[in-house]
C-alpha positions in Angstrom: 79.0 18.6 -168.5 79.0 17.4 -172.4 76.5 15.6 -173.6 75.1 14.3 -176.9 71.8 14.5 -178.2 69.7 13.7 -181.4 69.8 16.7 -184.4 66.2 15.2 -185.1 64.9 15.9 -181.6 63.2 19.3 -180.3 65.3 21.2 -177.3 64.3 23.7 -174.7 67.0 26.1 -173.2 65.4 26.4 -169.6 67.0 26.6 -165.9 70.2 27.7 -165.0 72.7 24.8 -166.0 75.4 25.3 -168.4 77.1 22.9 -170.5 78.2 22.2 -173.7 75.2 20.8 -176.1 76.2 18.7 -178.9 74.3 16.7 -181.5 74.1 13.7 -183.4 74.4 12.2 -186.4 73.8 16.2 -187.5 76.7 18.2 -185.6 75.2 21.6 -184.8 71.5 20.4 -185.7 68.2 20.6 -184.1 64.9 20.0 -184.8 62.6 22.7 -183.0 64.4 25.2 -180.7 62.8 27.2 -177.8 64.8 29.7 -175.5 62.7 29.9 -172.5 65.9 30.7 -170.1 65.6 34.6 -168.6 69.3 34.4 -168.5 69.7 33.9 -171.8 71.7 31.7 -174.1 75.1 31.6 -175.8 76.0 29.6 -178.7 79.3 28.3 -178.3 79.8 27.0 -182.1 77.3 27.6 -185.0 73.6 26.0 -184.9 70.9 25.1 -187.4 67.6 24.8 -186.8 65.5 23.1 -189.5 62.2 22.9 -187.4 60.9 26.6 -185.2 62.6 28.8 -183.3 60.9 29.9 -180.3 62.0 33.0 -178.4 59.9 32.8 -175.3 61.7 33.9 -172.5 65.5 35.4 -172.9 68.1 36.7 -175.2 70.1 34.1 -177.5 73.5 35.2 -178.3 75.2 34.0 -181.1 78.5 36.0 -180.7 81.0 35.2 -183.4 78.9 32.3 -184.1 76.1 31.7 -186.7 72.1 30.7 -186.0 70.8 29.2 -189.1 67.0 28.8 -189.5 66.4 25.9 -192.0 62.6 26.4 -192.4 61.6 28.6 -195.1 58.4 29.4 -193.8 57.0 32.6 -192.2 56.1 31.2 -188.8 59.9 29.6 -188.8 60.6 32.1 -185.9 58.2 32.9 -182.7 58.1 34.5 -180.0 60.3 37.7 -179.6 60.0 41.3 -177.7 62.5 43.9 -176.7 63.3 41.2 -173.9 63.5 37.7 -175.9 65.3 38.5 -179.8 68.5 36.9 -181.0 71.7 38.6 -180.7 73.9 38.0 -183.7 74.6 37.0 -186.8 71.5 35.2 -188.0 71.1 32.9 -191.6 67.5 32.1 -192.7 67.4 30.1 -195.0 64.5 31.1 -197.8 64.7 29.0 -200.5 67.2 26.6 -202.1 70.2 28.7 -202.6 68.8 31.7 -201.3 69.8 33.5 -197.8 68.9 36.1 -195.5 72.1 37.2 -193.5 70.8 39.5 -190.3 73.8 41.0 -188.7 72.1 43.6 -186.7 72.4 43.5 -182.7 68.8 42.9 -182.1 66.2 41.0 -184.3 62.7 41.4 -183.0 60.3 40.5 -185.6 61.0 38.8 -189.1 58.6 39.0 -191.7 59.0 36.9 -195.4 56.7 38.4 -198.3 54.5 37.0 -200.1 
């Protein structure tokens, strides 16, 4: 199944279907994202998120591919345990020009100084 949604728009990974997600008029752009799928996610082609991340309920795979997190604030990611974390390279973007590259197999917790 392919569909195509608006990269303004907020998106919940929930259920069991699979099928290839794509958006527009921003390719590979969402809004606010929340994983609340036990099974998990995969990316299947890099994704930004310029809104929050939330990591309720599963494990999001990046793969080869890359998650970048748009928002530069601290509460730009929620959610996470030893059950729900990204796996993957992971971008967040802090400020203009300035990134953040994770490339460790599980990220838990993120914290931004002061």
């Amino acid at each position: 199944m392919t569909n195509t949604y608006s990269s303004g728009a907020n998106y919940e990974f929930r259920g069991t279907a699979t099928g290839t997600f794509t958006t527009t008029p921003t390719a590979n752009t969402v809004n606010n994202l929340t994983i609340n799928r036990s099974a998990g996610v995969i990316l299947s082609q890099d994704l930004s998120v310029n809104g929050i991340l939330n990591l309720t309920i599963g494990i999001l795979s990046t793969s080869t591919y890359t998650l970048t997190i748009v928002n530069n604030s601290s509460g730009a990611v929620i959610g996470g345990s030893t059950s729900n974390f990204i796996n993957g390279p992971l971008i967040w973007q802090l400020a203009t020009g300035q990134h953040i590259l994770f490339q460790q197999e599980k990220v838990q917790l993120i914290y931004l100084s002061a």
